[in-house]
C-alpha positions as CSV (number, residue, x, y, z in Angstrom):
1,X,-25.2,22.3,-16.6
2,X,-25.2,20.7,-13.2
3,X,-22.6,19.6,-11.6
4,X,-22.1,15.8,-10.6
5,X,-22.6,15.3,-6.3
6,X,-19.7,14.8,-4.4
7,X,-20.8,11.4,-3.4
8,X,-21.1,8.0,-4.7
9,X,-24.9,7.8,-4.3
10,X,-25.3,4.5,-2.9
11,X,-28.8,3.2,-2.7
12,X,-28.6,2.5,1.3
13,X,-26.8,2.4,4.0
14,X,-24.4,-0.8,3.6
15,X,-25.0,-1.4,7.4
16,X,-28.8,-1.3,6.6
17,X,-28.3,-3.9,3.7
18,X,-26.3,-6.0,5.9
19,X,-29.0,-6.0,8.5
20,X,-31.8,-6.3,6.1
21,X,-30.3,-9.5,4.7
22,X,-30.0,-11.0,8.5
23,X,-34.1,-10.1,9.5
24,X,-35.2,-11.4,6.1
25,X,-32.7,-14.5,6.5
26,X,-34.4,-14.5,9.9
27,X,-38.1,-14.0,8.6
28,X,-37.1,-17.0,5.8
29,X,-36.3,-19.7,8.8
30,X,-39.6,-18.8,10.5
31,X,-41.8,-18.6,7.2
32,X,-40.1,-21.7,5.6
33,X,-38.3,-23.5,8.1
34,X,-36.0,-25.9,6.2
35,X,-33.2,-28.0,7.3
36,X,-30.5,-26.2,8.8
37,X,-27.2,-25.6,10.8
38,X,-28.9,-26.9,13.5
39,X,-29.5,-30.2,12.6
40,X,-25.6,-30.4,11.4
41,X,-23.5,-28.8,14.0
42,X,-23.9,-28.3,17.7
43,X,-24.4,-25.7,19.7
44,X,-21.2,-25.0,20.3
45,X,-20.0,-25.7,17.2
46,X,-22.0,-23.0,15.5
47,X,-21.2,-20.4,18.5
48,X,-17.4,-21.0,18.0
49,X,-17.5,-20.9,13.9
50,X,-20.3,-18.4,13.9
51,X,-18.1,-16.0,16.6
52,X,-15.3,-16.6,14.7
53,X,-16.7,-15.1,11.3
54,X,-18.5,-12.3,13.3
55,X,-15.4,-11.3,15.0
56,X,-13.0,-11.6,11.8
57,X,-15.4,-9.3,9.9
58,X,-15.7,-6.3,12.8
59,X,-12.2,-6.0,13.3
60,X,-11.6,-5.7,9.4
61,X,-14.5,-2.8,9.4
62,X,-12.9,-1.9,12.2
63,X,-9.3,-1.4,11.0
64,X,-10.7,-0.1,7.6
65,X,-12.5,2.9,9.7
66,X,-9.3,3.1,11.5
67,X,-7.4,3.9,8.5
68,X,-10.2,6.3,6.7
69,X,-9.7,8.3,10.3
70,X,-6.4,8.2,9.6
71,X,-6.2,10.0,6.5
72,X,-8.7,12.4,7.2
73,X,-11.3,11.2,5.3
74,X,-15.1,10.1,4.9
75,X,-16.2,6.3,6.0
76,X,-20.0,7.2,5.4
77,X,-20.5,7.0,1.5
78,X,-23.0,10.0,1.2
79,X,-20.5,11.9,2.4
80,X,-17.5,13.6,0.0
81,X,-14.7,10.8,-0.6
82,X,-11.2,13.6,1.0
83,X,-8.4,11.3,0.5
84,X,-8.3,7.9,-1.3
85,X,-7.2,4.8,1.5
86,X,-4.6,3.1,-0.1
87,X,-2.5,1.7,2.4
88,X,-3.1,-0.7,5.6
89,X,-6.0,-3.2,4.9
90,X,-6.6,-1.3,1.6
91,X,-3.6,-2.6,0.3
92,X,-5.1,-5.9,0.0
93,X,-8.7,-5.4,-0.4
94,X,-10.8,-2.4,-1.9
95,X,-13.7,-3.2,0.3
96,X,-12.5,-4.0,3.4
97,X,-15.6,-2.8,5.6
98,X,-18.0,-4.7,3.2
99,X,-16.4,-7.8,3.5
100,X,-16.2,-7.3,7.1
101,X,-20.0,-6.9,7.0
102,X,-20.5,-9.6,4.8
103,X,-18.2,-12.4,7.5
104,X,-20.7,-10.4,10.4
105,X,-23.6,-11.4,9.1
106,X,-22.1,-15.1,7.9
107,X,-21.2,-15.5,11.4
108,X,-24.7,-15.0,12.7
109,X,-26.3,-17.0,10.3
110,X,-24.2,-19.4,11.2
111,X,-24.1,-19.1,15.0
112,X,-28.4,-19.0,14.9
113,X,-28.0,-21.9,12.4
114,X,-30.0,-19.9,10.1
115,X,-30.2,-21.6,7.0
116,X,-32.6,-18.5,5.5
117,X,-29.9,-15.8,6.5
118,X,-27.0,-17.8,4.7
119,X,-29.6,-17.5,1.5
120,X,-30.1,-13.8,1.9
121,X,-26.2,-13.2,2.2
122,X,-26.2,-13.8,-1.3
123,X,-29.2,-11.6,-2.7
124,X,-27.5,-8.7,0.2
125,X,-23.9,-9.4,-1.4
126,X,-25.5,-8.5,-4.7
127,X,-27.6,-5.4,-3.8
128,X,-24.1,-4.2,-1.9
129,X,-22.0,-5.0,-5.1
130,X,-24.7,-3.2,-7.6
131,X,-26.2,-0.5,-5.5
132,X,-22.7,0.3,-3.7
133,X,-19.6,-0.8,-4.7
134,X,-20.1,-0.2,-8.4
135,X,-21.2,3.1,-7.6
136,X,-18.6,3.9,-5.5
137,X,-15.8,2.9,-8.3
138,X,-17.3,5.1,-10.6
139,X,-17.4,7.8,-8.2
140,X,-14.0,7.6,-7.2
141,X,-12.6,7.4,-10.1
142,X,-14.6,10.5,-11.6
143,X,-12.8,12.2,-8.2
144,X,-9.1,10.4,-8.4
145,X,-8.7,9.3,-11.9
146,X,-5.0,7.8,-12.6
147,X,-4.6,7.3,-8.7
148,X,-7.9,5.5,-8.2
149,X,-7.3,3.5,-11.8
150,X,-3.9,2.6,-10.8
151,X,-4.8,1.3,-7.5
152,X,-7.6,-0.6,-9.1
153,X,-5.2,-2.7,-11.2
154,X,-3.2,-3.7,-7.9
155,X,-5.4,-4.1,-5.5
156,X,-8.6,-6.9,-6.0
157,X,-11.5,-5.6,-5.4
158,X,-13.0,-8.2,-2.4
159,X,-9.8,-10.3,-2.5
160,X,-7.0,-10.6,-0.9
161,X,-3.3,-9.6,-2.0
162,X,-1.0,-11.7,0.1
């Protein structure tokens, strides 16, 4: 009998998802070009929204690396989960640094006015949910049990608890 890795066994990288959905977004605006940001908000406009958005979601990966440091444990999931994060930004969100991705690449869709990489957000969202997150719930709570089940019930998944 083998025993189960101590790992979630993710199917890639989330950064490399996140940065696969941007290129194909990107690829999908030159391939099809279709009506876009451009032709609804300025310049500026889609700079200030789109560096808004980019900025919110780096300094909530940021703050969710900060408290995985922390605690002492793992941020890369291929490596051993040490500690469950339950407090700081994980006491509103279970996913902190994917929704920080996810608001990075909104905001450079939206600040290239790429119509293509506001499609592939979804399509990336799903791969993240399905080959990640989902995975990483089971893992964690093959590794926590009670504790990860309990925190589960309080804490939404990609909301926010006010």
């Amino acid at each position: 009998m083998t025993a189960e890795p101590d790992h979630a066994g993710v199917i890639a990288p989330p950064p490399v998802i996140a940065v696969a959905a941007l290129v194909l977004g990107l690829a999908l605006d030159w391939l099809f070009p279709i009506p876009s940001l451009r032709s609804v908000l300025s310049l500026p406009a889609r700079l200030g929204l789109g560096g808004v958005a980019a900025m919110a979601g780096i300094a909530l990966a940021m703050r969710a690396e900060a408290s995985f440091r922390r605690i002492g444990t793992h941020a890369l999931p291929w490596k051993p989960a040490l500690q469950l994060a339950t407090a700081g930004i994980y006491a509103h969100t279970r996913n902190p640094m994917y929704l920080g991705l996810g608001l990075l690449v909104l905001g450079l869709g939206v600040a290239l006015g790429s119509s293509g990489t506001l499609l592939m957000l979804v399509p990336g969202a799903l791969v993240l949910h399905y080959g990640v997150v989902l995975r990483e719930e089971r893992y964690l709570d093959r590794k926590f049990g009670a504790g990860y089940r309990s925190f589960k019930a309080h804490v939404p998944r990609y909301g926010w608890r006010w």
